[in-house]
C-alpha positions as CSV (number, residue, x, y, z in Angstrom):
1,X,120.9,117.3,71.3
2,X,118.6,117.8,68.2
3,X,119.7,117.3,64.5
4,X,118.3,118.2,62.2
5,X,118.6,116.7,58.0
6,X,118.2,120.7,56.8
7,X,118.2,120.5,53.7
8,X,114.4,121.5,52.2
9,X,113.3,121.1,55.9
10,X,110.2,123.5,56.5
11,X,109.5,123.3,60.0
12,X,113.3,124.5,61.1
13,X,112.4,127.9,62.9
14,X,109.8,125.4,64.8
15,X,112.8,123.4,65.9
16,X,114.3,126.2,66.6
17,X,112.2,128.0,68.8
18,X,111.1,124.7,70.9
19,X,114.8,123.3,71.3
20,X,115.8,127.1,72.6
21,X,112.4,127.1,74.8
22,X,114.1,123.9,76.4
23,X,117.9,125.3,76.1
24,X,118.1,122.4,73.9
25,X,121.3,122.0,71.9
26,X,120.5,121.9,67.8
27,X,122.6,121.7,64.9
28,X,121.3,122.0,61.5
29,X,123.0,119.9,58.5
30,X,123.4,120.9,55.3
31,X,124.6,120.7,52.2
32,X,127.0,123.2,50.2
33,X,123.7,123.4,47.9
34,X,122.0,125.1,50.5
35,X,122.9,128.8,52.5
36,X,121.7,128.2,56.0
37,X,122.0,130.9,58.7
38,X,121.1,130.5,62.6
39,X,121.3,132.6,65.5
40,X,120.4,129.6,68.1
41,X,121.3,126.3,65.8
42,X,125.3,125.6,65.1
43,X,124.9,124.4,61.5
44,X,127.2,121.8,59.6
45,X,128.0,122.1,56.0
46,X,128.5,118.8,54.6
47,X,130.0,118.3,51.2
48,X,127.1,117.8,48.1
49,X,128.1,114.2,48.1
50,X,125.7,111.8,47.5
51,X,124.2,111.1,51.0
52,X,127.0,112.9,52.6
53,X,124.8,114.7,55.2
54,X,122.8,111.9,55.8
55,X,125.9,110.1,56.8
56,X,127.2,113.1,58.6
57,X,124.2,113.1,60.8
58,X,123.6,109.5,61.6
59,X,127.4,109.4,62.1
60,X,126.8,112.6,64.7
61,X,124.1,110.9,66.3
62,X,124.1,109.3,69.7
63,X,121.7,107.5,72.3
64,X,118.5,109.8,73.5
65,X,119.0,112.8,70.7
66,X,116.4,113.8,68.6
67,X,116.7,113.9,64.8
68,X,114.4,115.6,62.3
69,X,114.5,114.1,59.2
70,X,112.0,113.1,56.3
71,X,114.4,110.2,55.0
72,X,113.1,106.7,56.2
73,X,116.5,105.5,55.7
74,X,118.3,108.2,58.2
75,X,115.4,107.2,60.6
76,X,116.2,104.1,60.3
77,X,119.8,104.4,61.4
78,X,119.2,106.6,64.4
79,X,116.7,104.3,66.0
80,X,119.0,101.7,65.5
81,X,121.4,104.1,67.8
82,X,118.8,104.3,70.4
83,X,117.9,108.1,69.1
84,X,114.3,109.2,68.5
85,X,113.1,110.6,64.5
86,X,110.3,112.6,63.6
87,X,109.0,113.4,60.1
88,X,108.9,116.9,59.3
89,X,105.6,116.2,59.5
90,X,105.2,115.1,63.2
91,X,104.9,111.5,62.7
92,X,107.4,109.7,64.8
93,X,109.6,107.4,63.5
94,X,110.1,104.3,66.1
95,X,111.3,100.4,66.3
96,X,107.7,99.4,65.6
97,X,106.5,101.4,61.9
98,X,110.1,102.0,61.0
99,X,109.7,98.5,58.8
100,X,106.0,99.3,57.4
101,X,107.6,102.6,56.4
102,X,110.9,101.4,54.3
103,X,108.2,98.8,52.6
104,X,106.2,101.5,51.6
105,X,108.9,103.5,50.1
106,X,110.0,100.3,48.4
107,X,106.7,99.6,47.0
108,X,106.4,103.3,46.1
109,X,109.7,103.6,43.9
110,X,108.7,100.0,42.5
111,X,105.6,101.6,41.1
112,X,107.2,104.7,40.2
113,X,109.8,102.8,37.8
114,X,106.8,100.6,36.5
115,X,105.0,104.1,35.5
116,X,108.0,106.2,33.9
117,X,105.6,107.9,32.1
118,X,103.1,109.0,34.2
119,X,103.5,111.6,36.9
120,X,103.0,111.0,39.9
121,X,101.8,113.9,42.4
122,X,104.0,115.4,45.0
123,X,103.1,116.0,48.5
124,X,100.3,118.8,49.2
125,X,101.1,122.5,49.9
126,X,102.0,122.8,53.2
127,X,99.5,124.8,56.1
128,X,99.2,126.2,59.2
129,X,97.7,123.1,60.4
130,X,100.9,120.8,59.3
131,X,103.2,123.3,61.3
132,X,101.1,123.0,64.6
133,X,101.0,119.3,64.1
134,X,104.7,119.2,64.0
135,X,105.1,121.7,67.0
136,X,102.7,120.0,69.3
137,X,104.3,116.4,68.4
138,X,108.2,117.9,68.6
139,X,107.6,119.5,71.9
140,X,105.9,116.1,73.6
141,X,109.6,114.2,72.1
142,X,111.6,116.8,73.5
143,X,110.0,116.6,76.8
144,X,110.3,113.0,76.7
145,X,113.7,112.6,75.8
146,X,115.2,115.5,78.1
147,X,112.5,114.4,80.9
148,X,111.2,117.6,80.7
């Protein structure tokens, strides 16, 4: 199965069309923030609680699925379950950067408090190139998780 943390995700028609290439089962969570429609994804609406659809995924997760997520801490939790976690930009999330990773987004937030007053700038528009990065390493974790 593939889940997918939905909410502000940009690459969820990719998911789509590679989990229904594969007749791959996907469900799309979200918030009641966000209005999600599918025609090949069963989608969740989780209540806007703080980290309620994180939780609502992780708790949906089991051993061998595939989540989509760009929260460090969700990926985290599904390794931990023996799932596999990509970024929404096609990095994979595994047992051996997950730690690097939180650190960074530790050291990150540190510096961010430290700097109230100076902006810091968000992540870069994103291109065709991202998308076809995301497709090409999706489509090699769905193979390898469904033994494709």
């Amino acid at each position: 199965m593939i889940l997918v943390d939905a909410d502000a995700c940009p690459v969820i028609r990719l998911i789509e069309q590679i989990a229904e290439k594969y007749s791959v089962p996907c469900i799309l969570f979200c918030d009641t923030n966000h209005v999600l429609s599918s025609d090949y994804s069963e989608v969740k609406v989780i209540g806007a609680g703080m980290d309620a659809v994180d939780f609502a995924l992780v708790g949906a997760c089991s051993r061998g699925d595939i989540v989509v997520s760009q929260d460090y801490g969700v990926a985290s939790m599904v390794l931990g379950k023996g799932a596999y976690c990509i970024h929404q930009n096609g990095r994979e999330y595994t047992n051996e950067n997950i730690d690097r990773l939180l650190m960074e987004r530790h050291m990150a937030k540190k510096a961010r408090r430290a700097k109230s007053k100076h902006h810091l700038k968000g992540p870069a528009r994103r291109t065709e190139e991202d998308d076809r990065k995301f497709a090409e390493a999706f489509e090699r974790i769905v193979r390898k998780s469904f033994q494709l």
